[in-house]
py3Dmol code that shows the C-alpha trace and the ligand (Angstrom):
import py3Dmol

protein = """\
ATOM      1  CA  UNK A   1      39.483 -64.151 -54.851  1.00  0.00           C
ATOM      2  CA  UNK A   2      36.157 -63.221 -54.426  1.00  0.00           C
ATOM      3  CA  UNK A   3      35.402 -59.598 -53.745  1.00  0.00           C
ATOM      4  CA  UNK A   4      32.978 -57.800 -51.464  1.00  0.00           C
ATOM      5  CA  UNK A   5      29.496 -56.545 -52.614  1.00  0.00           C
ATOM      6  CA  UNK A   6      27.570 -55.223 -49.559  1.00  0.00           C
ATOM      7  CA  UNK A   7      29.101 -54.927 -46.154  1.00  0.00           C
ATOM      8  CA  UNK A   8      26.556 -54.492 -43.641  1.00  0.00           C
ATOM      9  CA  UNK A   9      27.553 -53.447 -40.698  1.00  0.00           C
ATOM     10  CA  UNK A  10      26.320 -54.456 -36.950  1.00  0.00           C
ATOM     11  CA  UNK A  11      22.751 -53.611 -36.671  1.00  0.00           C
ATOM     12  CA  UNK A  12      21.527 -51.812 -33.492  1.00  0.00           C
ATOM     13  CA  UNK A  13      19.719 -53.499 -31.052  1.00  0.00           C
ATOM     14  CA  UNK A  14      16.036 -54.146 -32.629  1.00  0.00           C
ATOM     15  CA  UNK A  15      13.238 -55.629 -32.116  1.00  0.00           C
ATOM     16  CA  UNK A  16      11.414 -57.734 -29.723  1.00  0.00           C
ATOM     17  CA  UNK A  17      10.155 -61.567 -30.513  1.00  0.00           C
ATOM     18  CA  UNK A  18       7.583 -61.951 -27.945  1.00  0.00           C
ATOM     19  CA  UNK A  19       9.462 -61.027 -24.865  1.00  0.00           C
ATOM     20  CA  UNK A  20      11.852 -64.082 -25.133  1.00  0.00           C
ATOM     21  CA  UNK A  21      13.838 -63.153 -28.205  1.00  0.00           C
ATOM     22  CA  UNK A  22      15.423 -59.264 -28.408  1.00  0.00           C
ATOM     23  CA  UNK A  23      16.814 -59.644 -32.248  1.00  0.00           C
ATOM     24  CA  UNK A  24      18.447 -57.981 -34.251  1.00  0.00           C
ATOM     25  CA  UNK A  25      17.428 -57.837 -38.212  1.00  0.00           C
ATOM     26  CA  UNK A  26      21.218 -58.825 -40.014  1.00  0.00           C
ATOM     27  CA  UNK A  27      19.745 -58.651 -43.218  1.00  0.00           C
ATOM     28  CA  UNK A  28      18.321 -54.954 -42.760  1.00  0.00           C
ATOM     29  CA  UNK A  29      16.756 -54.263 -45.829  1.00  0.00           C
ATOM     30  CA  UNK A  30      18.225 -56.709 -47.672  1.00  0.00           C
ATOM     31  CA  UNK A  31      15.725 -59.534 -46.098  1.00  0.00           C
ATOM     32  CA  UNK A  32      13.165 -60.865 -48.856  1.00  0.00           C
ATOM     33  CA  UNK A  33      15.583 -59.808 -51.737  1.00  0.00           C
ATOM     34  CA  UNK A  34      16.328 -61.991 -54.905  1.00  0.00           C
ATOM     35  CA  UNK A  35      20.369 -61.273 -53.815  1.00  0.00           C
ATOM     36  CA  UNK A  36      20.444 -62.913 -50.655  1.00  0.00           C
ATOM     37  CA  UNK A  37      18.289 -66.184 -52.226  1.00  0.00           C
ATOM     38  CA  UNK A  38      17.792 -68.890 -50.660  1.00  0.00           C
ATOM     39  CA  UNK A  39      17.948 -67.264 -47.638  1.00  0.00           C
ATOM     40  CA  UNK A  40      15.253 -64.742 -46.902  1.00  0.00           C
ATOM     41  CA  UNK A  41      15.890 -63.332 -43.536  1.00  0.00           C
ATOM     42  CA  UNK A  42      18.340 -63.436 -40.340  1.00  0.00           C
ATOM     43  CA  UNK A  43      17.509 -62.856 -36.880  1.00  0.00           C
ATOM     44  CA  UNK A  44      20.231 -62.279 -34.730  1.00  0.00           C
ATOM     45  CA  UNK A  45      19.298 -62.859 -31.004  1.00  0.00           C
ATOM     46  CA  UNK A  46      21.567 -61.475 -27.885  1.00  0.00           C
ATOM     47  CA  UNK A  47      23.729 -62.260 -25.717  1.00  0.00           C
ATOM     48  CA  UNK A  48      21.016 -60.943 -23.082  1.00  0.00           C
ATOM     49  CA  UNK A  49      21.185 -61.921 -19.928  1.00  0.00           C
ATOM     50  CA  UNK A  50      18.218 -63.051 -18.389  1.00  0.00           C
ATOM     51  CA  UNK A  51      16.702 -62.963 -14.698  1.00  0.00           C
ATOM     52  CA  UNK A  52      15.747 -66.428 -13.391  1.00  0.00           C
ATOM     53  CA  UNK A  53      11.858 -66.703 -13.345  1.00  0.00           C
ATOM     54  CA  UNK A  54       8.849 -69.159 -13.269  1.00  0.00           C
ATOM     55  CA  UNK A  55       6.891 -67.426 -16.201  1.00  0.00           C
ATOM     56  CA  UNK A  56       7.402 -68.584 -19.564  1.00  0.00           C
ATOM     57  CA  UNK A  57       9.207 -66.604 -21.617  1.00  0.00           C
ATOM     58  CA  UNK A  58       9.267 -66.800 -25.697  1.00  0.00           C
ATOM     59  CA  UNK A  59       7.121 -66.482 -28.357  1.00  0.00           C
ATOM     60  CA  UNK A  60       3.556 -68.560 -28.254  1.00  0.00           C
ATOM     61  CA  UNK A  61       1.758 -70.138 -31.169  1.00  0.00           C
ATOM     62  CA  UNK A  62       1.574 -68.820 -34.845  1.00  0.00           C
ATOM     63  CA  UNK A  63       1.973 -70.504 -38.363  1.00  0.00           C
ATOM     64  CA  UNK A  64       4.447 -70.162 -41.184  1.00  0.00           C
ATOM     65  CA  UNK A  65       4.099 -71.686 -44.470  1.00  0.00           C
ATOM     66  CA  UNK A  66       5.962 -71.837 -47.375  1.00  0.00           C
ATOM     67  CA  UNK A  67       9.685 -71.754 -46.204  1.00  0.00           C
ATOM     68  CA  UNK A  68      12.100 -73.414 -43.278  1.00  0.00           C
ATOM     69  CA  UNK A  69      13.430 -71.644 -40.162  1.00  0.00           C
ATOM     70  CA  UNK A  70      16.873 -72.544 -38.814  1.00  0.00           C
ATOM     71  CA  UNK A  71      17.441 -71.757 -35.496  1.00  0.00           C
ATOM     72  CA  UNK A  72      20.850 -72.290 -33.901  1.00  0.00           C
ATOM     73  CA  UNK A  73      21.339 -72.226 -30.209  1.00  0.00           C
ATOM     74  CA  UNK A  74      24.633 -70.619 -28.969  1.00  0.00           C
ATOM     75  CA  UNK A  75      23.919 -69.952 -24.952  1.00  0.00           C
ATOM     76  CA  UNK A  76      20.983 -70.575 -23.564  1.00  0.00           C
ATOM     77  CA  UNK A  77      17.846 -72.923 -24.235  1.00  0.00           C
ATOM     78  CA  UNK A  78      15.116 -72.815 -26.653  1.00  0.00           C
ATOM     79  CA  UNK A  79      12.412 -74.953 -26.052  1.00  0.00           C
ATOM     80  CA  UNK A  80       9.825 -75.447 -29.162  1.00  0.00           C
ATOM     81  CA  UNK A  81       6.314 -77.472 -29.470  1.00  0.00           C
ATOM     82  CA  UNK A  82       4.633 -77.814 -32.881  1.00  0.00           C
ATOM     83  CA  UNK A  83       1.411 -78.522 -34.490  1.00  0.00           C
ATOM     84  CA  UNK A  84       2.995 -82.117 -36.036  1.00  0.00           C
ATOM     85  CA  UNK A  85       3.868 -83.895 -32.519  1.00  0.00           C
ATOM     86  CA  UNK A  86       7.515 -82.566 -32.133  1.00  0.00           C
ATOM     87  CA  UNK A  87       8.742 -81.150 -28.463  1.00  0.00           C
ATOM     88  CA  UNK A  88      12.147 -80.406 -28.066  1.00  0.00           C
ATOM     89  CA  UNK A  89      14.652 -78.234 -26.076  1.00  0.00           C
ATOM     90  CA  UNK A  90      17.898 -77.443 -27.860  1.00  0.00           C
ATOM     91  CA  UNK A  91      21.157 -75.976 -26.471  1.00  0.00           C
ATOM     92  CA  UNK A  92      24.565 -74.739 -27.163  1.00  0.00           C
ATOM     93  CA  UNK A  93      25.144 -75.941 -30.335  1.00  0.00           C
ATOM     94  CA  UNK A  94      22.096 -77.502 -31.276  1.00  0.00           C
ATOM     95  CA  UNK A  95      19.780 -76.899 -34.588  1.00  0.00           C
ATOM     96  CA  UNK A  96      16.713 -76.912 -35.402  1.00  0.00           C
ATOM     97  CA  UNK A  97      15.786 -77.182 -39.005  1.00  0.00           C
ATOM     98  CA  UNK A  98      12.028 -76.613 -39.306  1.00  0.00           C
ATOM     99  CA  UNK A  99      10.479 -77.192 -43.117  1.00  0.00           C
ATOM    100  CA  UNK A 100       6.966 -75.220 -42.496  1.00  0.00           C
ATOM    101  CA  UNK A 101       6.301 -75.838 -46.222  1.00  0.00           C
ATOM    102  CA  UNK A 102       2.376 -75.985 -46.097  1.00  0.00           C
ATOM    103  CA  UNK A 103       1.974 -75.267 -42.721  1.00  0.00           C
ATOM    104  CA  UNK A 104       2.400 -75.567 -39.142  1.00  0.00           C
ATOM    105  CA  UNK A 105       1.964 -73.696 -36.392  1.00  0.00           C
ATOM    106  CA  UNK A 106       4.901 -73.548 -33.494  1.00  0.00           C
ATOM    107  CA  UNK A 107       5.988 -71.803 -30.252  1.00  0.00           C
ATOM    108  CA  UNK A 108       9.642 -70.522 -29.338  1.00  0.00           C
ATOM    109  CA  UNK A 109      10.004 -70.556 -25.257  1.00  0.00           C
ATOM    110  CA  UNK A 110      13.015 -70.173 -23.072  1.00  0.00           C
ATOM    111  CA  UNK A 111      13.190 -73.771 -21.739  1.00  0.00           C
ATOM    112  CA  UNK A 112      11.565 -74.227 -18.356  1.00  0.00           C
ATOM    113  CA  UNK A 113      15.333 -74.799 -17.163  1.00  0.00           C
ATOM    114  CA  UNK A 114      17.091 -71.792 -18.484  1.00  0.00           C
ATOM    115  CA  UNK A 115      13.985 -70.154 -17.243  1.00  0.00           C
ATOM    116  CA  UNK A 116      14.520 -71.077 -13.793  1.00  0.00           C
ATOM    117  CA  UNK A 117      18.287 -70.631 -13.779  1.00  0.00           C
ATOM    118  CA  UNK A 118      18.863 -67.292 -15.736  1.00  0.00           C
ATOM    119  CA  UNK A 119      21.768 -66.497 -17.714  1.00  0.00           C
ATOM    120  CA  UNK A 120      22.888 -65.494 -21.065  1.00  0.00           C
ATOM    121  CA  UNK A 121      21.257 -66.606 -24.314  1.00  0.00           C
ATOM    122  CA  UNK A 122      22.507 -66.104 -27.637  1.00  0.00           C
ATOM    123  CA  UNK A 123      20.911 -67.310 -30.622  1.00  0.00           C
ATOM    124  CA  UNK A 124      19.774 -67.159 -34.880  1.00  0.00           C
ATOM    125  CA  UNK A 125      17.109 -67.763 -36.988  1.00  0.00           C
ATOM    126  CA  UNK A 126      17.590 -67.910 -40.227  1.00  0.00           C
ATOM    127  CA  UNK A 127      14.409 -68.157 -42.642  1.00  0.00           C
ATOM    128  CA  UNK A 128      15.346 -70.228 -45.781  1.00  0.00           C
ATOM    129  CA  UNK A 129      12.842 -69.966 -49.045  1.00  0.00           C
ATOM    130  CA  UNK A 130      11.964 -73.726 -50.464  1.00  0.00           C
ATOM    131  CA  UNK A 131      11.449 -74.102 -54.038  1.00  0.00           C
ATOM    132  CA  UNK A 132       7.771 -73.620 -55.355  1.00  0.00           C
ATOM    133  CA  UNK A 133       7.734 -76.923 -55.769  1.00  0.00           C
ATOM    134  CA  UNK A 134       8.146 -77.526 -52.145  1.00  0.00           C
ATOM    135  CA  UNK A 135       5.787 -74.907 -50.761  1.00  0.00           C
ATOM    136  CA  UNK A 136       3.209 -76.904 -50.250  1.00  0.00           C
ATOM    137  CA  UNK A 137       4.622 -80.528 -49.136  1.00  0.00           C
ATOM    138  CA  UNK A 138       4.247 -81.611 -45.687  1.00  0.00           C
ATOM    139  CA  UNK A 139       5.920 -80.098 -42.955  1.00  0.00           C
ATOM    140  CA  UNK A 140       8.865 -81.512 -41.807  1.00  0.00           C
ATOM    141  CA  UNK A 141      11.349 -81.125 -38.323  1.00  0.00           C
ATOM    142  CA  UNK A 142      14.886 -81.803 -37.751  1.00  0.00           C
ATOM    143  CA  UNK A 143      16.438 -81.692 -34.947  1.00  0.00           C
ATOM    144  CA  UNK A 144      20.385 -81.410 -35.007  1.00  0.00           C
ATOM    145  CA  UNK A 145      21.888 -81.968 -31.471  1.00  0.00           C
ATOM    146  CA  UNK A 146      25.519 -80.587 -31.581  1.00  0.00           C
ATOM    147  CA  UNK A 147      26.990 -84.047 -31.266  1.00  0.00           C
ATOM    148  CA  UNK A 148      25.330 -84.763 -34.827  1.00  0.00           C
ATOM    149  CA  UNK A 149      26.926 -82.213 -36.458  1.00  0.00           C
ATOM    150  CA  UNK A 150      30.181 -82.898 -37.883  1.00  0.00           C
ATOM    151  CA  UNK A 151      33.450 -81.111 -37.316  1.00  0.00           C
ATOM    152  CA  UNK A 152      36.215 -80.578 -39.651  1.00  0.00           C
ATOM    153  CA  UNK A 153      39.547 -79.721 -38.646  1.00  0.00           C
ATOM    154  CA  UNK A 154      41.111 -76.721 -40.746  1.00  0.00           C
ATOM    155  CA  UNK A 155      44.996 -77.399 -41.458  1.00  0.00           C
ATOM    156  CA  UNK A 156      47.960 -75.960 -39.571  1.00  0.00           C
ATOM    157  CA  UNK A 157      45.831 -75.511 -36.021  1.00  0.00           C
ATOM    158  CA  UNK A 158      43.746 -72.860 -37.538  1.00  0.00           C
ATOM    159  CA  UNK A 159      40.289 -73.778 -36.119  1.00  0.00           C
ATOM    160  CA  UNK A 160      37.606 -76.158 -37.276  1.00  0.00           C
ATOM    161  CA  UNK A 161      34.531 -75.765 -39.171  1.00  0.00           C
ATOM    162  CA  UNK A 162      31.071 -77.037 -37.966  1.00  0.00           C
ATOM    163  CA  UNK A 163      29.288 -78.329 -41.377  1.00  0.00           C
ATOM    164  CA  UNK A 164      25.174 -77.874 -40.581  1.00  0.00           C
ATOM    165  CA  UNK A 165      24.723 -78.159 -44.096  1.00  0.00           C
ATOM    166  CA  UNK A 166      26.165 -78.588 -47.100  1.00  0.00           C
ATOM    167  CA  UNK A 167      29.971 -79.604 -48.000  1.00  0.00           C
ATOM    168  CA  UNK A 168      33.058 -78.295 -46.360  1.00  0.00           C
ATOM    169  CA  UNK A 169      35.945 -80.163 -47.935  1.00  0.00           C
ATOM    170  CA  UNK A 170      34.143 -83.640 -48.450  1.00  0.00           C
ATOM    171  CA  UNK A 171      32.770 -83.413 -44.907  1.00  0.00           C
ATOM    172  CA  UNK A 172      28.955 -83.879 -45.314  1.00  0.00           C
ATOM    173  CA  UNK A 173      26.455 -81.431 -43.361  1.00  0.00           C
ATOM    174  CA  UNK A 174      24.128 -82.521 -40.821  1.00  0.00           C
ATOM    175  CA  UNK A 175      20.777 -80.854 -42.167  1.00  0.00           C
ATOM    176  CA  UNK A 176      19.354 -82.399 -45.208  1.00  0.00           C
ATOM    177  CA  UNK A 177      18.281 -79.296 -47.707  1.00  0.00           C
ATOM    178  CA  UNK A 178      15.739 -78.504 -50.582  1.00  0.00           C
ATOM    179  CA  UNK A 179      18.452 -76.642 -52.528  1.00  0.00           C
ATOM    180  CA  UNK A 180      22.087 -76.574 -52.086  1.00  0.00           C
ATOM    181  CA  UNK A 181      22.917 -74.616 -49.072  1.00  0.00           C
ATOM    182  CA  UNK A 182      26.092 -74.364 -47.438  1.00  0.00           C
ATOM    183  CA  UNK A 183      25.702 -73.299 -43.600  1.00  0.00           C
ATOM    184  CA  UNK A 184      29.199 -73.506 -41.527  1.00  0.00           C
ATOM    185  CA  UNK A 185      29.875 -72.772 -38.351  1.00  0.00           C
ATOM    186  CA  UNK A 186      33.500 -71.453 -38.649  1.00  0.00           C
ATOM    187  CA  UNK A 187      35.711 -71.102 -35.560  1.00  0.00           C
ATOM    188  CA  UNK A 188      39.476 -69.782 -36.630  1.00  0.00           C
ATOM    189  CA  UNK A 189      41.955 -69.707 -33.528  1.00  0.00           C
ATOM    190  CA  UNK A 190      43.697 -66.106 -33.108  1.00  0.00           C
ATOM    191  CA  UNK A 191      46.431 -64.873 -35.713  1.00  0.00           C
ATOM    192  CA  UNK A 192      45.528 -67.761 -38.134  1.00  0.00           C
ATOM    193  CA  UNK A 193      44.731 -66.623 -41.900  1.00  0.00           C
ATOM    194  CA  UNK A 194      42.137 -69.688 -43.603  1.00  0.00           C
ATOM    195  CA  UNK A 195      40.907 -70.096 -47.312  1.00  0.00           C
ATOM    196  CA  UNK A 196      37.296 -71.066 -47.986  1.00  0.00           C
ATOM    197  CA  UNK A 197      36.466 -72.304 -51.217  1.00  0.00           C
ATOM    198  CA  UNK A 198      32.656 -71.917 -52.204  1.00  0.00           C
ATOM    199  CA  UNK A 199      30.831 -72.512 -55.511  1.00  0.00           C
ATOM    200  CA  UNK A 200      30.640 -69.088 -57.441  1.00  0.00           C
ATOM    201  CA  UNK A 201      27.092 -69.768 -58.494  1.00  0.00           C
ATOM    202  CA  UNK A 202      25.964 -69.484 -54.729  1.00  0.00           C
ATOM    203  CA  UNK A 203      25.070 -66.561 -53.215  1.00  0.00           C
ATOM    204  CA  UNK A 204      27.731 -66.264 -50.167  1.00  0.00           C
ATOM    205  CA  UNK A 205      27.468 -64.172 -46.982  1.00  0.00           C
ATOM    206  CA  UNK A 206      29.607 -64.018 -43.636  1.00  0.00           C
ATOM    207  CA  UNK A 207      28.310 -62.659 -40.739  1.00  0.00           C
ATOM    208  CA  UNK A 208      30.794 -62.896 -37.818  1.00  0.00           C
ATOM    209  CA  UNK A 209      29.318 -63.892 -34.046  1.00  0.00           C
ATOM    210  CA  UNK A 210      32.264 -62.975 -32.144  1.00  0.00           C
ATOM    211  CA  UNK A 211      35.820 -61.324 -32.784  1.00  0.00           C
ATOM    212  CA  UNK A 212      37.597 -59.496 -35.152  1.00  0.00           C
ATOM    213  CA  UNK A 213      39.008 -60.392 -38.649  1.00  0.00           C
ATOM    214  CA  UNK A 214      40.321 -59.314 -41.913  1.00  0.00           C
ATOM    215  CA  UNK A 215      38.786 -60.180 -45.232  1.00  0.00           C
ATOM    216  CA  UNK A 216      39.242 -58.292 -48.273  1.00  0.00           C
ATOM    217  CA  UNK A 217      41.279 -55.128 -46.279  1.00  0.00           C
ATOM    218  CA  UNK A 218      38.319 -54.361 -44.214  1.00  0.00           C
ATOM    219  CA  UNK A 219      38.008 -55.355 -41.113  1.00  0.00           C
ATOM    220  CA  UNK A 220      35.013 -57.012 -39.634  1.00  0.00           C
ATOM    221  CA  UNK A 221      34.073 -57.382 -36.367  1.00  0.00           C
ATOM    222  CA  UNK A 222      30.732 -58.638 -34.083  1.00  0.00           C
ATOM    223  CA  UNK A 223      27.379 -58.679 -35.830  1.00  0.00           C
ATOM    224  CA  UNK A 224      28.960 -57.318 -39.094  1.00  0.00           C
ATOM    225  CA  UNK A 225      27.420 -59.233 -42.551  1.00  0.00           C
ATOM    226  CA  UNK A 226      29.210 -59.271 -45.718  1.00  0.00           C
ATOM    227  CA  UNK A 227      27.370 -60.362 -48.644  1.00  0.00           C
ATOM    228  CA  UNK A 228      30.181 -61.590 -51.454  1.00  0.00           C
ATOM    229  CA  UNK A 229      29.900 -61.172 -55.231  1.00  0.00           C
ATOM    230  CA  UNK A 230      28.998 -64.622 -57.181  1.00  0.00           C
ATOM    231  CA  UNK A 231      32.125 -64.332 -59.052  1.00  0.00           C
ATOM    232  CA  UNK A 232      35.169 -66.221 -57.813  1.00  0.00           C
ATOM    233  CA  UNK A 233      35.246 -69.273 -55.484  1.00  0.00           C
ATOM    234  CA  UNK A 234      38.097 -68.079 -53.013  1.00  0.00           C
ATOM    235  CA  UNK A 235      37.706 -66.156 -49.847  1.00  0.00           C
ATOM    236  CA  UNK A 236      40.979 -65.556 -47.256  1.00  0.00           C
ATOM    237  CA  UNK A 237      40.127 -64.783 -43.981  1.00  0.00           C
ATOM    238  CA  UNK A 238      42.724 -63.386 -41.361  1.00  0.00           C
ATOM    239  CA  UNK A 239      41.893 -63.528 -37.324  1.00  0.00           C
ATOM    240  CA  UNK A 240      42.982 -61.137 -35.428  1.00  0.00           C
ATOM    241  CA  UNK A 241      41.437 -62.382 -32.683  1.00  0.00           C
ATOM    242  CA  UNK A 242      39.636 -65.720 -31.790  1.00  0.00           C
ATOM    243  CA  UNK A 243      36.422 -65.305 -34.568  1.00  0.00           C
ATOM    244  CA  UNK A 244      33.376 -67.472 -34.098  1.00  0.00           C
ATOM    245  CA  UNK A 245      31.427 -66.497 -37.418  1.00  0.00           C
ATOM    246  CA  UNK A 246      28.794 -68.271 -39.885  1.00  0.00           C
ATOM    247  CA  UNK A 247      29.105 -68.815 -43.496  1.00  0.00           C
ATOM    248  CA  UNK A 248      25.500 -69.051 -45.364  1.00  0.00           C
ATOM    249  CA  UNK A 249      25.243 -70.128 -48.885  1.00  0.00           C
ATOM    250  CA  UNK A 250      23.051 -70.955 -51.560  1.00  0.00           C
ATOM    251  CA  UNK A 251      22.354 -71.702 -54.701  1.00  0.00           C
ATOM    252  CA  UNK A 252      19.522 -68.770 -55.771  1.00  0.00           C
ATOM    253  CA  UNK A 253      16.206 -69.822 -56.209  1.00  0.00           C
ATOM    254  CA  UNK A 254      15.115 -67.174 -59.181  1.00  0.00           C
ATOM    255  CA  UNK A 255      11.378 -67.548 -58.062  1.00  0.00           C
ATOM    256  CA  UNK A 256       8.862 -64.907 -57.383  1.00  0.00           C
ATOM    257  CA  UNK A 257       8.772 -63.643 -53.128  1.00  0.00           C
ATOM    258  CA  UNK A 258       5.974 -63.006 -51.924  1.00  0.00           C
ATOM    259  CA  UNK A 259       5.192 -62.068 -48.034  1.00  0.00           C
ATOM    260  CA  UNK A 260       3.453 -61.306 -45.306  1.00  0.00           C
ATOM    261  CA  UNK A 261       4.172 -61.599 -41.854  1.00  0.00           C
ATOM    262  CA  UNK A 262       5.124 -65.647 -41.214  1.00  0.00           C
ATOM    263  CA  UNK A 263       3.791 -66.618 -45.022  1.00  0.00           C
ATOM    264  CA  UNK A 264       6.687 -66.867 -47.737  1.00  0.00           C
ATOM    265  CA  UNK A 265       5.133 -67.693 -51.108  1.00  0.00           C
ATOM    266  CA  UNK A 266       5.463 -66.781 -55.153  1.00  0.00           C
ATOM    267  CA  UNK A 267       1.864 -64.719 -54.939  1.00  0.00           C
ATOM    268  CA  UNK A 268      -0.598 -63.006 -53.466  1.00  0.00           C
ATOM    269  CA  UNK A 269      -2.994 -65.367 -54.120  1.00  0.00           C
ATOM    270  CA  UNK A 270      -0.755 -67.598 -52.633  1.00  0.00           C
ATOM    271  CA  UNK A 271      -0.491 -65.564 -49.283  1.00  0.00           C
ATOM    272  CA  UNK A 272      -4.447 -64.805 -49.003  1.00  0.00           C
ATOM    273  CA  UNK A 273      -4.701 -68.101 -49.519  1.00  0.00           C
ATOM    274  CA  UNK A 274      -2.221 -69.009 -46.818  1.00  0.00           C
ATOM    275  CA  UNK A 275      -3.700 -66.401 -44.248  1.00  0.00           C
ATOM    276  CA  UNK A 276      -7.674 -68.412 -45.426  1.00  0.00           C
ATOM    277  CA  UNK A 277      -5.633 -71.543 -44.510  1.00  0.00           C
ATOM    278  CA  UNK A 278      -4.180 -70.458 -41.018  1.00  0.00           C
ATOM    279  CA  UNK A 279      -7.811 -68.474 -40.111  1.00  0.00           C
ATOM    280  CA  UNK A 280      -9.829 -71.934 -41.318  1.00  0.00           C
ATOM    281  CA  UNK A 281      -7.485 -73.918 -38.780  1.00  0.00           C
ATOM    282  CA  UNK A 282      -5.812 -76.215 -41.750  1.00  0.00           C
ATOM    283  CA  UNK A 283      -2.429 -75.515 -40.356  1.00  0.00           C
ATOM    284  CA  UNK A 284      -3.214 -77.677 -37.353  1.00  0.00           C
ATOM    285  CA  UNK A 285      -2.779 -76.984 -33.615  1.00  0.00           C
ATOM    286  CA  UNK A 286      -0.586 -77.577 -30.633  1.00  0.00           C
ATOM    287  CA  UNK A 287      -1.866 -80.551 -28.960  1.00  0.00           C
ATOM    288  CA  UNK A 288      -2.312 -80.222 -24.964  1.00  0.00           C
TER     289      UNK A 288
END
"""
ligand_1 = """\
1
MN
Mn 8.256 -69.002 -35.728
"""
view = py3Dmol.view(width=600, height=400)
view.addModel(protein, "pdb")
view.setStyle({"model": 0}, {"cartoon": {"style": "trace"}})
view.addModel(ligand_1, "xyz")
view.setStyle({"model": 1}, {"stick": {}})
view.zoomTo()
view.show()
């Protein structure tokens, strides 16, 4: 059985992303850090409940380069536009998988909709490092609507796991990857214990959405993170109640980080270069 290295506990309420996003950081000051590789950061937005209104809420145009965000809708609507041609609102469910890799430049909104109508939204980004090999290909968009993603059934009625990427049991993920990366959207039904079984060369994390459940004698409940040793494959979860969580893993990259602000690269050179890059308007623009 696999035992627990870090348990990180529900952060407080953070930080602002433009005034459409109030996040919290999961990964603390873990974010950037060769033990959580692939994955490089976690944003954890909500449930906030928004007024209805006719101004546009989100975040507007900047760049990345040099890694992917994921960004997984739970309530609400996220609407983004992006310096290669894609538009695109996603909801409840949906994914984005964005491959900056040498550059783009996007904007996060609430949709003009949700905008409108109000309500709660709830929803992640996850920043996920690409090989150095990768850094600099074109940039690349996928968009995962929820009906794309496919479900496995756990045995005995215990709840179902949504594969986004990766392998759950010979069920094939949605996203298509630049390293092995196992993201699952777990739902377990109240009272019901499940076994995950993950490759002990991955770096594996939990971080449960809603409820409250048992894994190694400690109990974990909303917004908590564990981070699991490499060593063993198993992990035994018990629900105590209904859990919605996520399970993000990944084989380590083992390259050099280097960052600044939306630049993920191996060097410094690397991220001057980037910020040369973004100032010199080679990252593109947002057409109309
Ligand atoms: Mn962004």
């Amino acid at each position: 059985m696999k035992k627990i290295k870090k348990l990180l506990r529900a952060p407080p309420r953070g930080h602002w992303v433009g005034d459409g996003f109030p996040v919290r950081a999961v990964f603390a000051d873990m974010a950037f850090t060769q033990e959580i590789s692939p994955f490089l950061m976690f944003d954890y937005g909500g449930p906030h409940d928004f007024t209805p209104t006719e101004t546009r809420r989100g975040v507007g145009p900047h760049p990345h380069r040099g890694f992917e965000t994921v960004t997984i809708a739970f309530q609400g609507e996220i609407e983004h536009a992006d310096s290669v041609g894609n538009k695109d609102v996603i909801g409840p469910g949906d994914v984005q998988w964005m491959t900056a890799a040498s550059g783009i430049i996007h904007e996060e909104m609430h949709s003009k909709n949700f905008a409108r109508h109000g309500g709660a939204l709830e929803m992640a980004q996850l920043w996920v490092n690409l090989p150095a090999k990768s850094k600099m290909d074109p940039p690349h968009y996928q968009p995962i609507v929820s009906a794309e993603i496919p479900v496995h059934q756990l045995d005995s009625d215990s709840g179902n796991v949504r594969v986004i990427a990766g392998d759950f049991l010979g069920t094939q993920g949605a996203a298509t990857t630049h390293t092995p990366i196992n993201l699952w959207d777990i739902h377990i039904h109240a009272g019901k214990t499940i076994d995950l079984t993950v490759p002990a060369e991955h770096n594996t994390m939990l971080f449960v959405r809603t409820g409250r459940l048992v894994l190694n004698n400690e109990t974990l409940g909303a917004a908590d993170l564990v981070i699991m040793e490499q060593a063993g494959q198993r992990i035994q979860l018990h629900a105590m109640e209904a859990c919605d969580l996520l399970l993000l893993g990944g084989e380590p990259i083992n390259e050099p980080i280097a960052t600044r602000g939306p630049f993920v690269m191996n060097t410094d050179q690397e991220i001057r270069q980037a910020i040369m890059d973004y100032q010199n308007g080679k990252m593109g623009h947002i057409a109309g």
